[in-house]
DRENPA-3360 file (N, C-alpha, C; in nm, 2 decimals, always signed):
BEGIN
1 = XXXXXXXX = -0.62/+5.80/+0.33/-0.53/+5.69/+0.35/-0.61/+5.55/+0.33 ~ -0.56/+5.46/+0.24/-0.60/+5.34/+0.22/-0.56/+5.24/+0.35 ~ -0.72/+5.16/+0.36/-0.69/+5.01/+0.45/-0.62/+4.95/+0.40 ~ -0.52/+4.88/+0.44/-0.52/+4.74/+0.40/-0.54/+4.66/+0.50 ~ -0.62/+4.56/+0.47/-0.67/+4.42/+0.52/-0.59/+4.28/+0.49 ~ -0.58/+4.23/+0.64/-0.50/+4.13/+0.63/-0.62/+4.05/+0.64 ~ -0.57/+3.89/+0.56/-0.65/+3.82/+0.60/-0.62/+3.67/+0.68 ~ -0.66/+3.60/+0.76/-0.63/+3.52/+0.83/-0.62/+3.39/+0.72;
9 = XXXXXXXX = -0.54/+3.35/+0.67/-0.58/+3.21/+0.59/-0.55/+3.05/+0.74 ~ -0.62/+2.94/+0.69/-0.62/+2.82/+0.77/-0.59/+2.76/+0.72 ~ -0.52/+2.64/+0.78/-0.45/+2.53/+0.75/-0.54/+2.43/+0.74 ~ -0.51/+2.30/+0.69/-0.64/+2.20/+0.67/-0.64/+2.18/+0.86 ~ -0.56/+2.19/+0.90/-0.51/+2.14/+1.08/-0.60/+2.21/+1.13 ~ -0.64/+2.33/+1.10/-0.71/+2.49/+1.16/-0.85/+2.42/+1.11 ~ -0.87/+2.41/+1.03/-1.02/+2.35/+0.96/-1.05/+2.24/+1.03 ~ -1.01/+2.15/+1.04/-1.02/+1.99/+1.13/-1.06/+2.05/+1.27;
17 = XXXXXXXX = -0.99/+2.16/+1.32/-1.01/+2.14/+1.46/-1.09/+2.23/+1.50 ~ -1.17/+2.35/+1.41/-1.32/+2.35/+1.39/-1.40/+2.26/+1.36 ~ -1.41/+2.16/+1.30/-1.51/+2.06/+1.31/-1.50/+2.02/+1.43 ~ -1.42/+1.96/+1.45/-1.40/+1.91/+1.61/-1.45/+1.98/+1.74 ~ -1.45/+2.11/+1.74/-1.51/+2.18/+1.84/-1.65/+2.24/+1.82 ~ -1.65/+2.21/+1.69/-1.80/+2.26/+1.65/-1.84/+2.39/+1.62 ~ -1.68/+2.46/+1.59/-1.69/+2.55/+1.53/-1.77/+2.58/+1.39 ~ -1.74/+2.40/+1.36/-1.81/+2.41/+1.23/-1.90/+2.33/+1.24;
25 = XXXXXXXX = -2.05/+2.34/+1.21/-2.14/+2.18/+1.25/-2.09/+2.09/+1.18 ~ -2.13/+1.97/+1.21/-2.13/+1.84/+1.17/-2.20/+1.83/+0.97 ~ -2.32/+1.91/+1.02/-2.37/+1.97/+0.82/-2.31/+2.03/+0.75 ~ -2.21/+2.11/+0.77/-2.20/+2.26/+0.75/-2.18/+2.21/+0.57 ~ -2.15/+2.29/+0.52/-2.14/+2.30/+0.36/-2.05/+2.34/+0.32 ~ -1.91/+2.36/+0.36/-1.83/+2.44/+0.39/-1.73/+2.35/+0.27 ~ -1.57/+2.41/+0.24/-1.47/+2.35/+0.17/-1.36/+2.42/+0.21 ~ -1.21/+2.41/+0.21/-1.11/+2.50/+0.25/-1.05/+2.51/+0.09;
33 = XXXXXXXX = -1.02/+2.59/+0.07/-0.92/+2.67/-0.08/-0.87/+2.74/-0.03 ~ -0.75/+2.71/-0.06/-0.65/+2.80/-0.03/-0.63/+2.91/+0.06 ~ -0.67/+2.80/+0.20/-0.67/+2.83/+0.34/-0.80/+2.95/+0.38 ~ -0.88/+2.93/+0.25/-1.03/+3.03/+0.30/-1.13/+2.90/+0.28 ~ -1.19/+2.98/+0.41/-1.34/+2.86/+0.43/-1.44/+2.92/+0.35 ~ -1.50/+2.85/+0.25/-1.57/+2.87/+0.12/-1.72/+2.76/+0.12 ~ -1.82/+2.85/+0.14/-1.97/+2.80/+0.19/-2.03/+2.71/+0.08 ~ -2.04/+2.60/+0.04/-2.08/+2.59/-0.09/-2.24/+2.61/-0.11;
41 = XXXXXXXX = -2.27/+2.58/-0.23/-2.41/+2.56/-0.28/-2.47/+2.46/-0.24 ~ -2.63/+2.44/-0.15/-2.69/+2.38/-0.15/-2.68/+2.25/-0.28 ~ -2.72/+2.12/-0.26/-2.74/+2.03/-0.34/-2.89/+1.98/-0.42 ~ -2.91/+2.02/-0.47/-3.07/+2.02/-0.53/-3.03/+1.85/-0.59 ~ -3.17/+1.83/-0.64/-3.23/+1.71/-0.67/-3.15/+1.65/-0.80 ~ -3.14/+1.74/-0.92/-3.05/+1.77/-1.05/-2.89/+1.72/-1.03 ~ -2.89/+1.81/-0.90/-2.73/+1.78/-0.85/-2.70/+1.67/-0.84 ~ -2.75/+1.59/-0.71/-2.72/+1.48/-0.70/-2.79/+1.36/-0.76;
49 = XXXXXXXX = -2.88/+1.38/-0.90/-2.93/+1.30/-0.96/-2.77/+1.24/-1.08 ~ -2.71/+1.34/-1.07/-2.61/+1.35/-1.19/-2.47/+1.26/-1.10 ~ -2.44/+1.31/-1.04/-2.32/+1.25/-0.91/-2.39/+1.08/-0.85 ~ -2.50/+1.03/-0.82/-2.55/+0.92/-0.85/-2.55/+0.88/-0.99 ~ -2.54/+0.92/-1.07/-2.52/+0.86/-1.21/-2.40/+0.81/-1.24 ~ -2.27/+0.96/-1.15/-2.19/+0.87/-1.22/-2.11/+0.79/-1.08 ~ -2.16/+0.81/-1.00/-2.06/+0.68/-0.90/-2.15/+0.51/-0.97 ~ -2.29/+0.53/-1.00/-2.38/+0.42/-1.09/-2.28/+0.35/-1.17;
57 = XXXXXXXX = -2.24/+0.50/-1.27/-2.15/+0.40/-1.36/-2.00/+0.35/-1.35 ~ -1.92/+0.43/-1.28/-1.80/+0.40/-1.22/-1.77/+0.30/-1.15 ~ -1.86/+0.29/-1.05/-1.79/+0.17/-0.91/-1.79/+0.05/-0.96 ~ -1.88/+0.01/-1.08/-1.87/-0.16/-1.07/-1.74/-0.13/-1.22 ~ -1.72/-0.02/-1.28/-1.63/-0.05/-1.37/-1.44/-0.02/-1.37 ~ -1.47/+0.01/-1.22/-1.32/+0.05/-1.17/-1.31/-0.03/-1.07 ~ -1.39/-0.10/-0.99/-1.34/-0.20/-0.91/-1.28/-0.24/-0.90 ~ -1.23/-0.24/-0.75/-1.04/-0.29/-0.73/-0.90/-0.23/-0.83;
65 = XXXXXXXX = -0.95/-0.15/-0.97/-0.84/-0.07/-0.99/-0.85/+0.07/-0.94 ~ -1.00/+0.14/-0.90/-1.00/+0.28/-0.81/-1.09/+0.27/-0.71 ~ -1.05/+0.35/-0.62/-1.16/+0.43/-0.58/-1.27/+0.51/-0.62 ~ -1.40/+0.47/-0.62/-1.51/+0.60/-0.64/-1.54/+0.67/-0.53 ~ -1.48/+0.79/-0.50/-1.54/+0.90/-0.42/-1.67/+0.98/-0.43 ~ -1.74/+1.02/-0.39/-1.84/+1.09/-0.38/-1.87/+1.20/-0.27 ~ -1.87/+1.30/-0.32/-1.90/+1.40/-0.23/-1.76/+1.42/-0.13 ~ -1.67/+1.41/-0.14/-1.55/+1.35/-0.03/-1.43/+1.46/-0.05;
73 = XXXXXXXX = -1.35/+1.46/+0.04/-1.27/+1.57/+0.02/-1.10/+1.50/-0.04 ~ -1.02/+1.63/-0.08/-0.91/+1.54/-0.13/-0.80/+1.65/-0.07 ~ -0.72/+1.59/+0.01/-0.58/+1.74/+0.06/-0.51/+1.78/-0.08 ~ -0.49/+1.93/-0.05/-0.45/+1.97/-0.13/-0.32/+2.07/-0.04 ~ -0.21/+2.00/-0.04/-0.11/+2.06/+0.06/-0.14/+2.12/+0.15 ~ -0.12/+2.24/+0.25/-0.12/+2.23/+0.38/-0.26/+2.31/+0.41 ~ -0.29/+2.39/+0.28/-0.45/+2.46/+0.31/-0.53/+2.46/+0.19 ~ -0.59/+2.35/+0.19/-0.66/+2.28/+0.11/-0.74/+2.21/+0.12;
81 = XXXXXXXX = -0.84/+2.19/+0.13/-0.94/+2.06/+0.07/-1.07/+2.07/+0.03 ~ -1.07/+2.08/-0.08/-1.20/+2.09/-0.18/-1.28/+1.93/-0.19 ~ -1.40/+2.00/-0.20/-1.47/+1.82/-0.23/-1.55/+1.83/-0.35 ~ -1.47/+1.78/-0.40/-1.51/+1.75/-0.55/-1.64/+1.67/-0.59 ~ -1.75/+1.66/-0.63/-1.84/+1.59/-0.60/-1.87/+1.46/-0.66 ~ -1.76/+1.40/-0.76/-1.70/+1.25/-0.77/-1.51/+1.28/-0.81 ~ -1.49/+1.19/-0.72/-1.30/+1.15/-0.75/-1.29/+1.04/-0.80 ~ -1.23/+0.98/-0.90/-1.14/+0.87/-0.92/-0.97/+0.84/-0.84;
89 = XXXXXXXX = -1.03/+0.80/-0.73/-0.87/+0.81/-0.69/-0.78/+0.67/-0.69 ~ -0.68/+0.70/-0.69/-0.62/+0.55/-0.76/-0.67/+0.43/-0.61 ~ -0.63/+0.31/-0.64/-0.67/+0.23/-0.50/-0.58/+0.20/-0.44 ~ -0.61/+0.21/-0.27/-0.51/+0.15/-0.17/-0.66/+0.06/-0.07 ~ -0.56/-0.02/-0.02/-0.63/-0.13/+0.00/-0.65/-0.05/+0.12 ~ -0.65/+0.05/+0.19/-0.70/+0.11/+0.31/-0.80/+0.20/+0.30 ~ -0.81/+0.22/+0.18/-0.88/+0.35/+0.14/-0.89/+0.49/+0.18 ~ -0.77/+0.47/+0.21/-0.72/+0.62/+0.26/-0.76/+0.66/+0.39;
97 = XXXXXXXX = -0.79/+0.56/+0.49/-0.84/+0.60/+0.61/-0.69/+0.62/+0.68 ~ -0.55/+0.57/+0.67/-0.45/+0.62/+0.70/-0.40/+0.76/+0.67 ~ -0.42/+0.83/+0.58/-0.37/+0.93/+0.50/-0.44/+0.99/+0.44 ~ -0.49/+1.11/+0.43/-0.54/+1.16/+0.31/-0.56/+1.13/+0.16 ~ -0.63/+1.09/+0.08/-0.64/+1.13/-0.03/-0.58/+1.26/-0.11 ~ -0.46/+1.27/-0.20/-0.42/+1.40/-0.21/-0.41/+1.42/-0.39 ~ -0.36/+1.53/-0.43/-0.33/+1.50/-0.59/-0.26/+1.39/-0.61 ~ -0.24/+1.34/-0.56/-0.12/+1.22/-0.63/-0.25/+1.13/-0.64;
105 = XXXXXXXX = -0.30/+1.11/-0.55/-0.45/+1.02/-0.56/-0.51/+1.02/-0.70 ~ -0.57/+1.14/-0.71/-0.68/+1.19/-0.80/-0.63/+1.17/-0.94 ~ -0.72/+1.04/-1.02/-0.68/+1.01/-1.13/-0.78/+1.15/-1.19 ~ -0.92/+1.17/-1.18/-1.03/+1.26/-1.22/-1.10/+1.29/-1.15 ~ -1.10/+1.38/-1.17/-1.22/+1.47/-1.08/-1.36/+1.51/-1.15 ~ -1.46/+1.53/-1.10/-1.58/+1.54/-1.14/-1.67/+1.67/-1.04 ~ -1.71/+1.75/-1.15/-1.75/+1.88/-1.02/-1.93/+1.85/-1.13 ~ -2.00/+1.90/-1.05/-2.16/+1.89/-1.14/-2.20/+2.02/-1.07;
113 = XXXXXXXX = -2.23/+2.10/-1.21/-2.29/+2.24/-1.18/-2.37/+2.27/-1.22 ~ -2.50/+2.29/-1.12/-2.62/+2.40/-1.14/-2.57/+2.54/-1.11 ~ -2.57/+2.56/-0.99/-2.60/+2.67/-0.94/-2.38/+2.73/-0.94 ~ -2.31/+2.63/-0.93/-2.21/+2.68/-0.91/-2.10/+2.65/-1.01 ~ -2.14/+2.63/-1.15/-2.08/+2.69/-1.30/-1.96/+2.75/-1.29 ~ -2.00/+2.91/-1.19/-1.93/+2.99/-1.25/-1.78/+2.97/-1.15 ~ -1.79/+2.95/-0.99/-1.70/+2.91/-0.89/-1.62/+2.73/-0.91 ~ -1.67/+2.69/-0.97/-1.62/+2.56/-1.04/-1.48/+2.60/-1.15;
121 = XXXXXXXX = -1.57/+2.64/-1.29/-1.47/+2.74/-1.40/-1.36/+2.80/-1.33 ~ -1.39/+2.95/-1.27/-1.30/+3.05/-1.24/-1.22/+3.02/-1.15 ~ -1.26/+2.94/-1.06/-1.19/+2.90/-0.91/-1.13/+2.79/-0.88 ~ -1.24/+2.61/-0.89/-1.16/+2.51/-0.86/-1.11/+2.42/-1.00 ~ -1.12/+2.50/-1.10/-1.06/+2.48/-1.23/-0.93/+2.51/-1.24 ~ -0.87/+2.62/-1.21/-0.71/+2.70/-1.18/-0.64/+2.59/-1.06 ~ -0.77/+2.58/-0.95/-0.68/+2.53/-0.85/-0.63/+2.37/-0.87 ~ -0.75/+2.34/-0.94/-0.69/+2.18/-0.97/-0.58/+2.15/-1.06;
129 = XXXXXXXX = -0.55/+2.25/-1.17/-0.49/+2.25/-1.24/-0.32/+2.26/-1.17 ~ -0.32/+2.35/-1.09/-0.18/+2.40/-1.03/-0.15/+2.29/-0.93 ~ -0.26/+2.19/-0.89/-0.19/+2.13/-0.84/-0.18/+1.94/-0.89 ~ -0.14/+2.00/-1.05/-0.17/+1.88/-1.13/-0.24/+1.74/-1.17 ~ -0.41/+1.78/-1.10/-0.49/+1.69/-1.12/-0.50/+1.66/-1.34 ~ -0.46/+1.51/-1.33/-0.47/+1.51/-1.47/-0.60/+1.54/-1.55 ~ -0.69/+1.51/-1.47/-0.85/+1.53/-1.57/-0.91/+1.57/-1.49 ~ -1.03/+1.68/-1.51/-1.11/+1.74/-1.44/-1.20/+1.79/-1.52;
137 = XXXXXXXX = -1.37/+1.70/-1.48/-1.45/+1.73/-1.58/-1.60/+1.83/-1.49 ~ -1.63/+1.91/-1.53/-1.75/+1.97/-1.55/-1.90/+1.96/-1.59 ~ -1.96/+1.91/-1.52/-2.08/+1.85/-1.56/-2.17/+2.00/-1.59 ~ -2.20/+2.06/-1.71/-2.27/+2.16/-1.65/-2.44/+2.14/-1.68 ~ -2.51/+2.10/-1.60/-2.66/+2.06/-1.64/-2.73/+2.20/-1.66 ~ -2.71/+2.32/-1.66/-2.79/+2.44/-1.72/-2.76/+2.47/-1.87 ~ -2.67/+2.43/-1.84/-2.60/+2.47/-2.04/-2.58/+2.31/-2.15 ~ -2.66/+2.19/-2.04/-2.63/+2.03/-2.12/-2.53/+2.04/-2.19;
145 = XXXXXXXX = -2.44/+2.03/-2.08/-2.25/+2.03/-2.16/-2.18/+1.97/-2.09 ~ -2.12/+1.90/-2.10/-2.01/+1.85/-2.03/-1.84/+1.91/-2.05 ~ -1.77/+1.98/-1.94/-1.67/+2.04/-2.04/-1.56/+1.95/-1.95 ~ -1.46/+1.92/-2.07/-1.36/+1.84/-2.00/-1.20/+1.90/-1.98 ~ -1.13/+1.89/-1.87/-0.99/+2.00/-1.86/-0.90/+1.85/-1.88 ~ -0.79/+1.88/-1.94/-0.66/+1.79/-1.93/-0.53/+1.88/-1.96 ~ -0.45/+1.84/-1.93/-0.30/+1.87/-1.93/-0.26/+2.01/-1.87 ~ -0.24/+1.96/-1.68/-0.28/+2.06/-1.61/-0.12/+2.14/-1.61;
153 = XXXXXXXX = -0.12/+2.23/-1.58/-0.01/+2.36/-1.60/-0.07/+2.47/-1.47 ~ +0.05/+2.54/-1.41/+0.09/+2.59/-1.30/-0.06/+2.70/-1.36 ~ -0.08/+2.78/-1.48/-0.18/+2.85/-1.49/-0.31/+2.82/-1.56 ~ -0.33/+2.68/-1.56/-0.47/+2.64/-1.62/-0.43/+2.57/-1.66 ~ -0.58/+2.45/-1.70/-0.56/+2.32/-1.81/-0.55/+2.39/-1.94 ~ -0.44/+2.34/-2.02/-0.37/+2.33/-2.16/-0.49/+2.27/-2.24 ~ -0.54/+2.21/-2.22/-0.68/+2.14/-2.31/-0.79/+2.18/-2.23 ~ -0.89/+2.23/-2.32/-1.01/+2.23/-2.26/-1.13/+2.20/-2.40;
161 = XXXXXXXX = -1.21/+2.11/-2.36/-1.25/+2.04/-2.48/-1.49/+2.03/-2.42 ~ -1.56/+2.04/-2.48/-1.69/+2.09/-2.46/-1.76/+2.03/-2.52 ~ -1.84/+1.90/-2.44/-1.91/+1.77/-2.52/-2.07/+1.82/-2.51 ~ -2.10/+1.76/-2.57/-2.27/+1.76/-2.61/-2.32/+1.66/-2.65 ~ -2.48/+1.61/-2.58/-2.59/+1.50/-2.56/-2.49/+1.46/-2.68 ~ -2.47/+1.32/-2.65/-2.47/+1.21/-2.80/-2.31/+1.14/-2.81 ~ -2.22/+1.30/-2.77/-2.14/+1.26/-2.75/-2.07/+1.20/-2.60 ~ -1.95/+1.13/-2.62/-1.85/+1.00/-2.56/-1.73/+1.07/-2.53;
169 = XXXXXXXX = -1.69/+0.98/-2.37/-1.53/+1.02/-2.39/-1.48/+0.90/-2.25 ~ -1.36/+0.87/-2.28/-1.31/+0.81/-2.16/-1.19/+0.89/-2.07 ~ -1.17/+0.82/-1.95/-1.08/+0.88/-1.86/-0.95/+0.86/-1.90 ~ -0.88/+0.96/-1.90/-0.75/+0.96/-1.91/-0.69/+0.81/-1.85 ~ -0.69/+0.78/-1.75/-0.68/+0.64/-1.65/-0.73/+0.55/-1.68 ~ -0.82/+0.53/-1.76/-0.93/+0.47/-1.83/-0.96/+0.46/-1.97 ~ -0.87/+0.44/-2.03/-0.88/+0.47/-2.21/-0.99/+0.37/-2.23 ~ -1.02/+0.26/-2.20/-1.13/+0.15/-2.25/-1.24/+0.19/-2.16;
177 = XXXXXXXX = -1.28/+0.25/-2.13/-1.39/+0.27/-2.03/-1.45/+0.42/-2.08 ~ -1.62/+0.40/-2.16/-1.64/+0.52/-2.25/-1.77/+0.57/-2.17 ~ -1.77/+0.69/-2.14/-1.87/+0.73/-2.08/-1.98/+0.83/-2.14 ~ -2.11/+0.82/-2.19/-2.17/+0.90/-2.30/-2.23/+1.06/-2.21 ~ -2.20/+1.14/-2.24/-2.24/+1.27/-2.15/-2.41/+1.28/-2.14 ~ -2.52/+1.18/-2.22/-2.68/+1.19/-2.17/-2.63/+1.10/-2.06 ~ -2.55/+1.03/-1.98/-2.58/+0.92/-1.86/-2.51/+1.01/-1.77 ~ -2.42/+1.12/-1.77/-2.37/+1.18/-1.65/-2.56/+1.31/-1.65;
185 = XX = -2.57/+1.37/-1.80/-2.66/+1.45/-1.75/-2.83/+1.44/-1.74 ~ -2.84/+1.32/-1.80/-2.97/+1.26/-1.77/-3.07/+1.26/-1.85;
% end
């Protein structure tokens, strides 16, 4: 006779009020998808050499028309919140300390992969998509590639396009604003 296993999913409400009790530490490394608590990858030197490059180049060139997020989380309906490790999210003069940050927010997303390539791709690539983030780019520093997703659909981005050192591209939200993939990978 076969198990079947149920599994408990959490609400972003259920996640919050682990941190709060300290269910979760204050460090933890953690992210919620699709109401599972998902441990992430340690941040090496590479990592956040590339995520400093690009809030470097974003913040003085989106001022006062976005937000640069960094490392930060964004709701993603009722059990969700992934932290993407740079957002462009559109601007409110509160900065979202009223409300969440949610897909309506997120002009682009920016994920930078050493070690987590393949959970980026397979996992918060689908999810971003379904919940119609317009641009979501991939920094992949083991393979010097930058891969870029647009025109999101309920089962994946419709475009997926795969830059290399030399080459340019701008943000959807940002047509005049060109960003060369050696300054996101170094």
């Amino acid at each position: 006779m076969a198990v079947e296993l149920n599994r408990h999913r959490f609400t972003r409400s259920d996640y919050h009020r682990m941190a709060q009790t300290g269910i979760l530490a204050p460090d933890s490394r953690v992210e919620l998808i699709d109401g599972e608590i998902i441990e992430m990858s340690p941040i090496g030197s590479r990592h956040m050499a590339a995520v400093d490059r690009l809030n470097d180049f974003f913040a003085p060139r989106v001022h006062g028309a976005a937000i640069v997020r960094t490392q930060g989380s964004i709701a993603l309906s009722n059990n969700g919140e992934p932290e993407p490790d740079v957002a462009l999210l559109r601007f409110r003069d509160d900065f979202y300390a009223l409300a969440p940050a949610t897909e309506q927010a997120a002009l682009l997303l920016v994920e930078v992969a050493d070690s987590s390539e393949e959970y980026d791709r397979l996992t918060k690539a689908p999810l971003y998509a379904r919940y119609g983030i317009p641009e979501l780019r991939i920094a992949n520093l083991n393979r010097d590639q930058l891969v870029v997703y647009r025109d999101p659909a309920p089962d994946g981005y419709a475009t997926v396009r795969m830059l290399r050192r030399g080459e340019s591209i701008s943000p959807l939200a940002f047509p005049d604003l060109s960003i060369n993939v050696d300054g996101i990978l170094g």
